[in-house]
C-alpha positions, 0 to 999 in steps of 0.5 A: 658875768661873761668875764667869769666866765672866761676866767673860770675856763681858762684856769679849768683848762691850765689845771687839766694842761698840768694834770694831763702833763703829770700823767704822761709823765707818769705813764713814760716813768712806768714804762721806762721802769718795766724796760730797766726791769726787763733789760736792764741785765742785758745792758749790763751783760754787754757793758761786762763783755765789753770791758772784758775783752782782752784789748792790749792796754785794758785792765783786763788784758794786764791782769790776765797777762800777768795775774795778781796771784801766786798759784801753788803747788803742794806735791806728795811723793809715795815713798816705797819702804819695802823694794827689796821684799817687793822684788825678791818675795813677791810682797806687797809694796808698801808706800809711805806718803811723804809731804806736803813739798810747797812750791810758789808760783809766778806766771806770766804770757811772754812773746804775746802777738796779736792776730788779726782773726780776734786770737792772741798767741803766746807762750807761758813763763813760770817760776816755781820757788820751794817754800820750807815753811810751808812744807813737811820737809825739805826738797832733798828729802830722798825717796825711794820710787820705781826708775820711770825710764827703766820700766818705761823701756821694759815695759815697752820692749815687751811685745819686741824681738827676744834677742832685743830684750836679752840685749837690753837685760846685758845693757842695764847689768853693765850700766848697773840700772835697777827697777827702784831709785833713791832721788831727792823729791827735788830731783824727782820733780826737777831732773836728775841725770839718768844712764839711760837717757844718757846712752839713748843721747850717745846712740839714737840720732839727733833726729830723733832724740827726747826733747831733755837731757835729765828726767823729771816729773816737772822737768822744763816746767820752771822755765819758758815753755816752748809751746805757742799757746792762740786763745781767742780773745772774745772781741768778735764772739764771748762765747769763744771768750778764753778758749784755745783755738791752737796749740803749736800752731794745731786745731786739735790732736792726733792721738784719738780717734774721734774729732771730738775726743781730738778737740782742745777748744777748751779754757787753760783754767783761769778766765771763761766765757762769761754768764755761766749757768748752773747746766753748763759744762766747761772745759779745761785742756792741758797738754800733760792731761792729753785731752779735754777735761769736761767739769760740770756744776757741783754747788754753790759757793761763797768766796771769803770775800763774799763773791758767789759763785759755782763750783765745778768738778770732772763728772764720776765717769770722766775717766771711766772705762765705758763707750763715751771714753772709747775715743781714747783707747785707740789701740783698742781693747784692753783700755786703762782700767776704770778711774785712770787715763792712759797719757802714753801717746803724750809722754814719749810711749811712756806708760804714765797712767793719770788719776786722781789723789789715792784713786779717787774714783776709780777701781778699789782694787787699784788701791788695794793692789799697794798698802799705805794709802788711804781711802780716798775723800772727796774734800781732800782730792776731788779736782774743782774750779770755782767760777764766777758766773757772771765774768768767768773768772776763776776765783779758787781752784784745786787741780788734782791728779796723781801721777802712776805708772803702769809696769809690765812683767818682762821675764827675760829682763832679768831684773824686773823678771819679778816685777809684776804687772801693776798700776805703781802710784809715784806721786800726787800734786794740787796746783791752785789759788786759795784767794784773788786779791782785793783789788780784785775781789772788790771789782768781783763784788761791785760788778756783781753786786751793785747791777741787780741793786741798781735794776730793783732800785730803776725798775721798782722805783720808776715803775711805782713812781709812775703807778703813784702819779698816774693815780694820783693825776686820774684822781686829779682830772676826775676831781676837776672835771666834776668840779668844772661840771659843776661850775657850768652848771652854777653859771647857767642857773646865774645867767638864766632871767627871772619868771614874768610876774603874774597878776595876783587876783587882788592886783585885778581887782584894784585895776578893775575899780580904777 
């Protein structure tokens, strides 16, 4: 009985052993599955940060030296129709716009350096070919648009010394310069020879000549650019993750008056810090742009491929004659007129005017002010970059921006005496992506796709398992502590000696007769 006994205890206790062993198991299941839940997105944040990073010999690093993309640049050119009328009567210029003009892109940094305190240096290569498949026309379209570096000149000689003015007027008789020009679209963009350039190289000293020989919007672009270009690189902070810390060997800029307005700390477009939000303001510097340009979150968007993410765009008032853009009219009142940026301090004192496509929010009258251009659409001329939030890379983009130019009436000039004071549009340009390529995009998705696949699949999955074991081991253990209850209950009635019988009354009386 005894042996039963022990036998019976022994296996009560292995089968305890094994359920309370299930239960543990269950309890660290449901714990590891509530820790992958609450941070398993963290783990992947600092596996994308890692592998982001541009370390030399990363794919990451490859990619953004040389990217796999080729940008274009579609450029439309106002072509003025009626100068003469413009001049002599005083009508209203009328523009035609001509275009698009497409150009591919090839891009790369050249002469990258590494610096010690997390930053890279270097410079930008790019390569634009015409494409005339793609375009409205050829290149050598000629069009007739206002001579830049005449007006420019003008425009600038208005508050000078008369005799100054006067000389100037005889100077552009004899060189036979007038305020309109016929170029190809190719020589506007690229360069063409320009008697004034050409007279300020033979009289202004060495010293202080302008940096090119020919004139053109674009000039020196489709080349080497001179200018040293440090980003930093993300290895010691993402937060800093492709954003500029100098420019030509300059923390910020010395046109404005304000240390913030001064500030390029901002991304060339291409990469972000990484795990954008929605209220998040990012921020674009260009050195023909002259600023910051701050863009804010518009709408959520879908790639053709299927990568999310956020479309960002310049806020309404980025370019508004308001308080919060006083730091860039440092000469005071009156400032540019509300929608355009005066890029003057950047462009040689030229008196270029940026703005968006057809005025896109800017003044009305501003547009009104020519004939030939239409209402501006927000889909057709809005500036946008959209952003895959979790890498920060930029997947499609559009930049936008028309270029214009602001003429000043100079009576003694004779020949701009009939030029009014205006806003002259010359041109508008889109430089962008449409798509990544697919090696790309297919590291997009499963970078995107996959953590939050994998994060329901632990966290759910472990924690249910764990849930279901732990019941399934507490209804287990109560179940064989009842029974094991019940077996000592059972060995105690077996082991317990039976009742000393008593005497029956028949049983005395026999004994009594014996």
């Amino acid at each position: 009985m005894q042996g039963r006994d022990k036998l019976c205890a022994k296996l009560t206790s292995a089968f305890l052993r094994k359920w309370w062993f299930v239960l543990a198991s269950a309890v660290v299941m449901l714990l590891l599955g509530i820790v992958c839940a609450i941070f398993f997105g963290s783990w992947v944040r600092m596996v994308i940060d890692y592998k982001l990073v541009l370390r030399q010999g990363s794919m990451t690093f490859e990619w953004w030296a040389r990217p796999p993309v080729r940008p274009f640049v579609r450029v439309y050119v106002y072509n003025v129709t009626n100068a003469d009328e413009f001049l002599n009567n005083g009508s209203k210029p009328i523009l035609d716009e001509l275009g698009p003009y497409v150009y591919s892109e090839e891009w790369e940094k050249v002469n990258i350096t590494d610096n010690e305190n997390g930053t890279l240096s270097f410079q930008y290569k790019r390569m634009y070919t015409f494409q005339p498949h793609l375009s409205a026309g050829p290149d050598d379209d000629a069009v007739v648009v206002p001579n830049i570096p005449m007006l420019s000149a003008t425009s600038q000689s208005k508050n000078a010394a008369r005799f100054l003015r006067l000389a100037m007027a005889s100077i552009m008789d004899i060189l036979k310069i007038k305020p309109f020009v016929e170029v190809s679209v190719g020589q506007l963009l690229w360069g063409y020879d320009d008697p004034l350039l050409k007279l300020a190289r033979d009289v202004v000293p060495k010293d202080q000549t302008l940096p090119y020989n020919e004139f053109g919007l674009f000039y020196g672009k489709n080349a080497t650019s001179p200018d040293v270009v440090t980003m930093f690189t993300g290895v010691r902070d993402m937060a800093e993750y492709g954003i500029i810390e100098r420019y030509n060997m300059r923390d910020k800029l010395p046109h404005w008056t304000t240390d913030q307005c001064n500030s390029i700390a901002g991304s060339d477009g291409s990469i972000f810090p990484p795990h954008i939000t929605r209220n998040d303001t990012l921020s674009v510097y260009d050195k023909d742009l002259c600023r910051l340009l701050p863009l804010k979150y518009l709408t959520d968007v879908e790639s053709s491929a299927g990568v999310e993410g956020y479309r960002f765009t310049p806020p309404e008032n980025v370019f508004a004659n308001d308080e919060h853009n006083r730091c860039f009219c440092p000469a005071g009142p009156p400032c540019a007129p509300n929608g355009l940026f005066n890029v003057s301090l950047c462009q040689y004192d030229s008196p270029i005017m940026l703005s968006f496509p057809h005025f896109y929010l800017a003044d009305e009258s501003l547009r009104e002010a020519v004939e030939g251009i239409s209402p501006p659409d927000p889909e057709k001329h809005r500036l946008f970059i959209d952003v895959q939030p979790e890498m920060g890379i930029a997947m499609r983009a559009r930049a936008r921006i028309q270029i214009n130019l602001a003429v000043s009436q100079v009576v003694d000039i004779k020949q701009v005496a009939n030029f009014p004071d205006i806003i002259f549009p010359i041109l508008w340009f889109e430089e962008g992506i449409d798509e990544l390529p697919s090696e790309v995009t297919s590291l997009l998705r499963l970078a995107t796709r996959v953590p939050p696949i994998a994060r329901a699949a632990l966290g759910w999955g472990l924690s249910a398992l764990g849930a279901l074991l732990i019941l399934l081991a507490v209804t287990c253990l109560i179940r064989s502590s009842h029974r094991q209850s019940t077996l000592r209950l059972e060995g105690h009635v077996i082991a317990k000696p039976p009742p000393p019988k008593t005497p029956s009354k028949e049983n005395g009386y026999e004994l009594n007769r014996r």
